[in-house]
N, C-alpha and C positions, 0 to 999 in steps of 0.2 A: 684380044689375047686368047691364045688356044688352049684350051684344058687337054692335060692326055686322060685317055680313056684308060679303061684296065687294057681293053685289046692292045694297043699301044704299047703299053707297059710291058704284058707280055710277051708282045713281036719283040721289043728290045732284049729282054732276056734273054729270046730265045737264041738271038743275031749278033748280039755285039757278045766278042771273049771276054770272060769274068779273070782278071788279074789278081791274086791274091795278094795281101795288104806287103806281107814280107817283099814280095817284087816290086811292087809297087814302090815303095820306100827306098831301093835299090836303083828305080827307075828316074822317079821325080826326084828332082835334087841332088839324087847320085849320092846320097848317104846308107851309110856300110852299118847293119844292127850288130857288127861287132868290132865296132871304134872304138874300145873302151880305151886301149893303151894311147892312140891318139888324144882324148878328151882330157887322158893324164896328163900327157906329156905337155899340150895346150894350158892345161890348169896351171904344172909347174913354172910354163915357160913366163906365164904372164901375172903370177902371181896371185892365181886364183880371180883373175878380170876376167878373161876370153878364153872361154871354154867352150862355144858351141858347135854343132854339127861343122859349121862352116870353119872353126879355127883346127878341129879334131881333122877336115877331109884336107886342108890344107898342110896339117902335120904331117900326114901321112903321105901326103904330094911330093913332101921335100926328103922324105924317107925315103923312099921308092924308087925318084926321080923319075928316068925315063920308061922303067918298066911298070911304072903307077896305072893299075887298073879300077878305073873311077866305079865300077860295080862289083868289085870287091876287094876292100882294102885290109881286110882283119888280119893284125901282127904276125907273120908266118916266120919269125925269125927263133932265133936264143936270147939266152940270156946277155951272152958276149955281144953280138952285135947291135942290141938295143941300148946296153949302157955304153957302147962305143958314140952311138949317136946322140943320146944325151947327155955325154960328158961335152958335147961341143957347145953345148945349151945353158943359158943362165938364167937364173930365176929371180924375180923382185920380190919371190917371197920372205919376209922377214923372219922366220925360225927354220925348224928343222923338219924337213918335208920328204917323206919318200915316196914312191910306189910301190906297192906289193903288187907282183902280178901273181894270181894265183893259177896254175898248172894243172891241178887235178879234174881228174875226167878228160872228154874229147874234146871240150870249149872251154879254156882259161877263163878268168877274170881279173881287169887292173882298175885298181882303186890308192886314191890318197890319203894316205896317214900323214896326219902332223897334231902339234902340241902333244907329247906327251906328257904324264901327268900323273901320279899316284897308282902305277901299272896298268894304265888306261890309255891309248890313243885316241884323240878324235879321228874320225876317218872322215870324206866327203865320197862320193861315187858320182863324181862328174857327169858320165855319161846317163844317169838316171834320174840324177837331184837328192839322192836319198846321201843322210846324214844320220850319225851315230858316234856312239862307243864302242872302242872294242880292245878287250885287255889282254894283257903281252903273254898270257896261254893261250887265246886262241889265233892273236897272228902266227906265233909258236907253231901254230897247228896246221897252220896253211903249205898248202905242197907249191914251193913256187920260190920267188927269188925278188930280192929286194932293186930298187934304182935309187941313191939315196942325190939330193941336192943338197 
């Protein structure tokens, strides 16, 4: 077996092009860091079962259709034509589910509200894992527009 040496190491550094992680992840796998509305729409479709990179790139597949660009898929639409396409959509999930997508600033964010509850939603954020509370001032507060199932 060969050991590399530091020279080694360093010839590679200096020769092969260093790819930053963000391309990288754009590259391998062809997943887009900002699927979040896909990861939604996967959540709601299946009822919070199949949410991952893989259900989120194929949502966005059936979005897009033939102009689908697998290195970058992030929501470029409105409000109208995203609740167009999940009005076609049904969900197994058993209560009342929406998406907030939030607008403010230059990069949105869409996340999953459901169970509400003594003016609290739970939320989930599919595309991260992160789970929480959060009460009806501050989705109130949010600049952005609902999808409701």
């Amino acid at each position: 077996m060969k050991t590399l040496k530091r020279l080694d190491l360093e010839e590679m550094a200096r020769t092969m092009p260093l790819i930053p992680i963000e391309r990288m992840s754009s590259i391998v796998g062809a997943y887009d860091p900002y699927d979040c509305v896909w990861h939604c729409l996967a959540y709601a479709e299946s009822g919070g079962t199949n949410y991952n990179d893989q259900a989120a790139y194929e949502m966005a597949e059936r979005y897009y259709g033939g102009s689908f660009d697998s290195n970058n898929y992030a929501y470029q639409g409105d409000a109208h034509n995203i609740r167009a396409f999940a009005s076609g959509m049904s969900s197994s999930y058993s209560g009342n589910l929406k998406i907030l997508m939030e607008t403010s600033g230059s990069v949105g964010h869409a996340i999953i509200l459901k169970n509400y509850s003594n003016g609290e939603y739970d939320y989930v954020d599919p595309q991260s894992g992160a789970q929480g509370k959060m009460s009806v001032q501050e989705v109130n507060s949010k600049v952005g527009y609902f999808i409701n199932f």
